[in-house]
N, C-alpha and C positions, 0 to 999 in steps of 0.2 A: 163353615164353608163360606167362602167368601164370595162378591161377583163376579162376570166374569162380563169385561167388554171388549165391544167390537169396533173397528172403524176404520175408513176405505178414503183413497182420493182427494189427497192433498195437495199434489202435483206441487211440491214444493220447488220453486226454482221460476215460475212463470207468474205471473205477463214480466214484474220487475223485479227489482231489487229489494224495493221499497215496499212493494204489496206481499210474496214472498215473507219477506221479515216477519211483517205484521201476521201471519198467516201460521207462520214457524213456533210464532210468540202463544199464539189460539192453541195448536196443539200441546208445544208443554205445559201451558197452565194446564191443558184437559188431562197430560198424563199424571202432572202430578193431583189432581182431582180424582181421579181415578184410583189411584197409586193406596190412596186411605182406605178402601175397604176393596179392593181387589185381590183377586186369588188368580188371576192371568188377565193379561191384555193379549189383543191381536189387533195387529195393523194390517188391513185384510189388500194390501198392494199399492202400487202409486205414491206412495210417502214422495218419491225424488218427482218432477217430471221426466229430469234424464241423472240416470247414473249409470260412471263406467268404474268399473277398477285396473287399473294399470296394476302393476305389479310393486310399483312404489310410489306409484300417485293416486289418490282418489281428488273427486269434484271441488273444488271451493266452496266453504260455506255449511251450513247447517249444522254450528257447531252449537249451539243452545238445544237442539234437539238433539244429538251425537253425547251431549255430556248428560245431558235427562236420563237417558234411555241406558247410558254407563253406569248413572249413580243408581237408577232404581233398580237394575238387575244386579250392582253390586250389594244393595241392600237385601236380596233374596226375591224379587218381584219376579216373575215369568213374563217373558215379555216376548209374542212370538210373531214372525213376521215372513209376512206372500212377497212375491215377486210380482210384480203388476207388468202390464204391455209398456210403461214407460220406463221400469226402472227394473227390466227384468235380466240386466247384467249386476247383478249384485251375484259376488264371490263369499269372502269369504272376513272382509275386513266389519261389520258391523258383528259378526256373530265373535272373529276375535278378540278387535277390541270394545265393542260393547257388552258383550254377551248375551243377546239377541237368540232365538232360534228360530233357523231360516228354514221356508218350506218353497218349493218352485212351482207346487203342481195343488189341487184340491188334494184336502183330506179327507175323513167321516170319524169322527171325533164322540166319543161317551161324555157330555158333559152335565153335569147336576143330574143326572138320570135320563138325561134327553139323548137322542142320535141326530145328529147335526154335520151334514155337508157343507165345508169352509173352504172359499178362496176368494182369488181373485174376481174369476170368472170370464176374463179373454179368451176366446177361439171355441168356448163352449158351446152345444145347440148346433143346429143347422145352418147353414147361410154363414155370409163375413166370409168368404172365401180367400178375398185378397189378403184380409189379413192373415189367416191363418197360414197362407202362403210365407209371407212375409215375417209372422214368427219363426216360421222353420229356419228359414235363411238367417235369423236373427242368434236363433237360439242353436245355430251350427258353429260347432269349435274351431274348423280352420277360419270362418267368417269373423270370431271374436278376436281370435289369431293375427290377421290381417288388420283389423281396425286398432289393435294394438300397438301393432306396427308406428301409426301415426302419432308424432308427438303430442302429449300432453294437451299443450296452448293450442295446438290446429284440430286436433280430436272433439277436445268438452268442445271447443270454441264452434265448431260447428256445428255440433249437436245439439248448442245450446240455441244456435242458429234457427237448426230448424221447431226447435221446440217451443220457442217464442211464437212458430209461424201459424201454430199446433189447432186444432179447435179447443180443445182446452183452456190455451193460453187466451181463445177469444170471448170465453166464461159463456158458448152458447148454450141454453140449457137442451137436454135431450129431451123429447117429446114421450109421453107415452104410446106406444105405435098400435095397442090394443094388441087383445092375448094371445091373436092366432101369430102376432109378430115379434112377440118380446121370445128374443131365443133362448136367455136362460130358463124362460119362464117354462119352455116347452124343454128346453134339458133336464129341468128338475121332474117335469112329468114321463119321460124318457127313464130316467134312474128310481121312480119309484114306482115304475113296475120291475126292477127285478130286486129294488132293494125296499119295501113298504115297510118297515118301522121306524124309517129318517123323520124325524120331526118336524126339524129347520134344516131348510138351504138358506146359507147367509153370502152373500155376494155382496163386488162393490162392483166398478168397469162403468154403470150406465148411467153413472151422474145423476140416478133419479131415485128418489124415495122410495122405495114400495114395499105395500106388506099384503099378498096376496097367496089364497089358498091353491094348492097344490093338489090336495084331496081333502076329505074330510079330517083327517089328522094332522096332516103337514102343512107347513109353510114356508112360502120364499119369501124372503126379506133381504133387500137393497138397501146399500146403506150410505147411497146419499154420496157426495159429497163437500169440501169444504170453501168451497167457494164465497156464498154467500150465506149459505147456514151451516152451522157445526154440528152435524150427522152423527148419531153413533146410536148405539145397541147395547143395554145391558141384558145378560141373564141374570137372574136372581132368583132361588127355589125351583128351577126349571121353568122357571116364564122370562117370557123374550119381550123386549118393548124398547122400541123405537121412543130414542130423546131427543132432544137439543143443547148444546153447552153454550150458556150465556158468559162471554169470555169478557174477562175484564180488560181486555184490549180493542 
């Protein structure tokens, strides 16, 4: 039985071209790092900052990742992946031609003997109102319909517009807001009263580390992301533990 790791927010595509790269470059060395004793990876959302898929177009770029992620799942690797609030128009072109498996929404997952709530973690908890607004409208078909509509070069181009404009792209770090305010924190206390044998909730979305109790059994764990440290989570034997990947870039 092999590991099994995690890891959220990459936002790859921001601030440049040039930072971006180097960033693209941190993750594949991590997948293929990973890749030697793994029994599934999940990329727990945000990989893009912005992706669209057209119908015969996708995004420019991120082909060092796109060929990683092709040759390890052709090698038999599981390699599975969330939709994040940046990059939660992904269709259908990484599961085909990579062979990826895509998920949109959390799951609750049997893994090493553990029970473990996995996603993203956008629009979860209480509060965030506008966004969740704003998801709907995002995540509505005639609305993808429409943005389709726009070609290509005027579509990315402005998406990528405003992505640059993004806090993300401005690498501010998230504060911890303490416990009565973190709303996944109080999601995950929400779902284990009707569901108490979940072990882990693993979430990415808040750009911030954390590994805090949930009850006496459980835990939530944020998983960071890749900005200025390389974030990620292995299970191993049913224990969970927060790393860092020292990148040779």
């Amino acid at each position: 039985m092999g590991k099994i790791y995690f890891a959220s927010d990459f936002h790859l595509g921001i601030p440049d071209a040039a930072r971006s790269l180097e960033r693209e470059k941190k993750l594949v060395a991590w997948l293929r790092m990973a890749a030697k004793d793994a029994e599934c990876i999940y990329l727990v959302g945000d990989i893009f900052d912005f992706w669209f898929e057209y119908k015969h177009a996708v995004p420019r770029g991120y082909t060092r990742l796109l060929g990683a992620l092709s040759e390890l799942c052709d090698a038999g690797l599981r390699i599975e992946v969330f939709t994040g609030n940046h990059d939660m128009w992904m269709f259908g072109y990484l599961v085909e031609e990579c062979g990826v498996i895509l998920h949109r929404a959390p799951v609750t997952l049997q893994l090493q003997g553990k029970k473990i709530m996995l996603g993203h973690g956008d629009g979860l908890g209480p509060g965030d109102y506008g966004y969740k607004f704003i998801k709907r409208v995002f995540s509505n078909r005639f609305c993808q319909w429409l943005f389709a509509r726009l070609h290509p070069n005027f579509g990315i181009g402005l998406a990528n517009f405003w992505s640059r404009r993004s806090r993300a792209a401005s690498n501010v770090k998230d504060a911890f807001k303490g416990e009565e305010n973190e709303w996944l924190l109080q999601y995950c206390r929400e779902v284990i009263q009707r569901e108490p044998d979940i072990d882990y909730f693993i979430f990415g979305h808040r750009h911030l580390l954390l590994d805090m109790k949930v009850n006496e059994r459980s835990r939530y764990v944020n998983l960071g992301d890749w900005f200025t440290d390389c974030n990620y989570a292995v299970l191993e034997e049913g224990k969970l533990e927060l790393k860092k990947f020292i990148s040779p870039y």
